[in-house]
C-alpha positions as CSV (number, residue, x, y, z in Angstrom):
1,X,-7.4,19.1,-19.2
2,X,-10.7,17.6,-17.2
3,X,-11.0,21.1,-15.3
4,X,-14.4,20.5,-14.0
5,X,-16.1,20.3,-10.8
6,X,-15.8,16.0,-10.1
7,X,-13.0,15.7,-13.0
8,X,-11.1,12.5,-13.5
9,X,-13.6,10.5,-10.9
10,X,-12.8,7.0,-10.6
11,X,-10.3,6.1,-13.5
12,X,-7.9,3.5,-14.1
13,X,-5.3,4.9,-16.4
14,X,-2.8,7.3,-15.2
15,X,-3.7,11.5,-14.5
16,X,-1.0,13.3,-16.8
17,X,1.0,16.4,-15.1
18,X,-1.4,19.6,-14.1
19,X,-4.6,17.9,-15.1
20,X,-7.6,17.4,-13.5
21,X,-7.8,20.9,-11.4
22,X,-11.2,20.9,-9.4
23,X,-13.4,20.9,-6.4
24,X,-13.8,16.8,-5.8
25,X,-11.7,15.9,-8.4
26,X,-9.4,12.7,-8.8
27,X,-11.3,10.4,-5.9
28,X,-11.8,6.6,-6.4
29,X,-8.7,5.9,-8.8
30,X,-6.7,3.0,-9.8
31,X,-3.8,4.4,-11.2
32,X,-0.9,6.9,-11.3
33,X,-1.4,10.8,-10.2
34,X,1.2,12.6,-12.0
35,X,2.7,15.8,-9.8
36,X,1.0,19.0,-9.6
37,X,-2.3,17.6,-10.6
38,X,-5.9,16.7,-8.8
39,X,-5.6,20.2,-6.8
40,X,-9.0,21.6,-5.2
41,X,-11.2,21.2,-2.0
42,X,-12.1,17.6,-1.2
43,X,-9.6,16.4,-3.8
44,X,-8.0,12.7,-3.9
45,X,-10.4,10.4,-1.8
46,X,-10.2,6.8,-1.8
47,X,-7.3,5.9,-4.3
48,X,-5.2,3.2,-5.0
49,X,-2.8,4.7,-6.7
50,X,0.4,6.6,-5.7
51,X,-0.4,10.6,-6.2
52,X,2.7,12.8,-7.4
53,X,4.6,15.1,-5.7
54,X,2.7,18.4,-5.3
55,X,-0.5,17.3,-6.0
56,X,-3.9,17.3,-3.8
57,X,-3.6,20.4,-2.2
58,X,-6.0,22.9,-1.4
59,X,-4.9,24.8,2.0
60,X,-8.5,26.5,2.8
61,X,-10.4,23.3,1.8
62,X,-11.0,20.4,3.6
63,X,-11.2,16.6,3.4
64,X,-8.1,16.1,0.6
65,X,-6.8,12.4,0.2
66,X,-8.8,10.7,2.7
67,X,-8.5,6.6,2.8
68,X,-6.0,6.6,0.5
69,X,-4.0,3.2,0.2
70,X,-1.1,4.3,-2.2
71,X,1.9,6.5,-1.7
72,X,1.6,10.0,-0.8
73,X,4.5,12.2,-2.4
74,X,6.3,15.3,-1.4
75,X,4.4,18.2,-1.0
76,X,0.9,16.9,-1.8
77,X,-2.3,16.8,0.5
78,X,-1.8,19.3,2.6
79,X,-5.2,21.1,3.9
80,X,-7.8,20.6,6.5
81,X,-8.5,17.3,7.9
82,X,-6.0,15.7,4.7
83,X,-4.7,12.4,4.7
84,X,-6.7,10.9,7.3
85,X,-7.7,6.9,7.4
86,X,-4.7,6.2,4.6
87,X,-2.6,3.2,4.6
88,X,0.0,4.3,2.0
89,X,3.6,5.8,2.9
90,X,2.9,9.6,3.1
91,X,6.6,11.7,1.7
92,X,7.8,14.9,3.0
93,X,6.2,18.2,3.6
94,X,3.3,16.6,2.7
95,X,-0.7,16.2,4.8
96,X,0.2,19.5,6.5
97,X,-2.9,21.1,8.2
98,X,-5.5,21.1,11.1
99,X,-6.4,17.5,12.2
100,X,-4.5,15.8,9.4
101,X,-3.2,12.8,9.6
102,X,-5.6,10.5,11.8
103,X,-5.9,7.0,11.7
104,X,-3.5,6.4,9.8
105,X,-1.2,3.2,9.7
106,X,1.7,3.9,7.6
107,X,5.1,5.8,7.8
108,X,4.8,9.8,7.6
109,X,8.0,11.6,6.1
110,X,9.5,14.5,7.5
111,X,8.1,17.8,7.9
112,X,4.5,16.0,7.0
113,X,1.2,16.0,8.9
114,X,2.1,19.4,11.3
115,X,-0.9,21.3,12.4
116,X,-3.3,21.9,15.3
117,X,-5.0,17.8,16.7
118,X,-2.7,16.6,13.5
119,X,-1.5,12.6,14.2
120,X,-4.2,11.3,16.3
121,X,-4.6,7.9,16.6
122,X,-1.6,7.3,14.2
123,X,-1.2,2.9,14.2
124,X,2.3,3.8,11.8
């Protein structure tokens, strides 16, 4: 469901499993990310909510789950410049990429935010 370009922007209610698939999608929400959703360049900005395990990644695009304040789980957010500015707990293998991971003020799991300038500035 909600494949588009911008999908699931901004809602309150909880993304169901494998939904909402797209370039910008998922940014500015309340509640849940289920697991393997919200996947695609500049995906998961600025939400409140914890996003599943597996979800948020796009390895060749750039900007994924910036300023998030919710958890972070396993496997999710990994690409270029992910994760940065978020105050939620980020889980394992997860924010993995070039300059991921900066400012941020919360623990990091293992195997999480590896890759070239990754951790800058990290308060957590």
């Amino acid at each position: 469901a909600c494949t588009g370009t911008r999908s699931c922007f901004e809602n309150t209610g909880t993304i169901s499993r494998e939904s909402c698939r797209s370039n910008d999608a998922c940014n500015g929400n309340i509640g849940d990310i289920a697991p393997q959703s919200c996947n695609g360049k500049a995906a998961c900005r600025d939400n409140e909510g914890p996003i599943g395990q597996g979800s948020c990644n796009d390895l060749d695009g750039e900007g994924n789950c910036l300023g998030n304040t919710g958890t972070i789980g396993s496997g999710s957010c990994n690409g270029i410049n992910a994760c940065t500015g978020n105050s939620g707990t980020i889980g394992n293998n997860a924010c993995n990429g070039p300059n991921a991971c900066m400012n941020n003020a919360a623990d990091i799991g293992n195997a999480s935010c590896n890759g070239e300038g990754a951790c800058t500035d990290v308060l957590g």
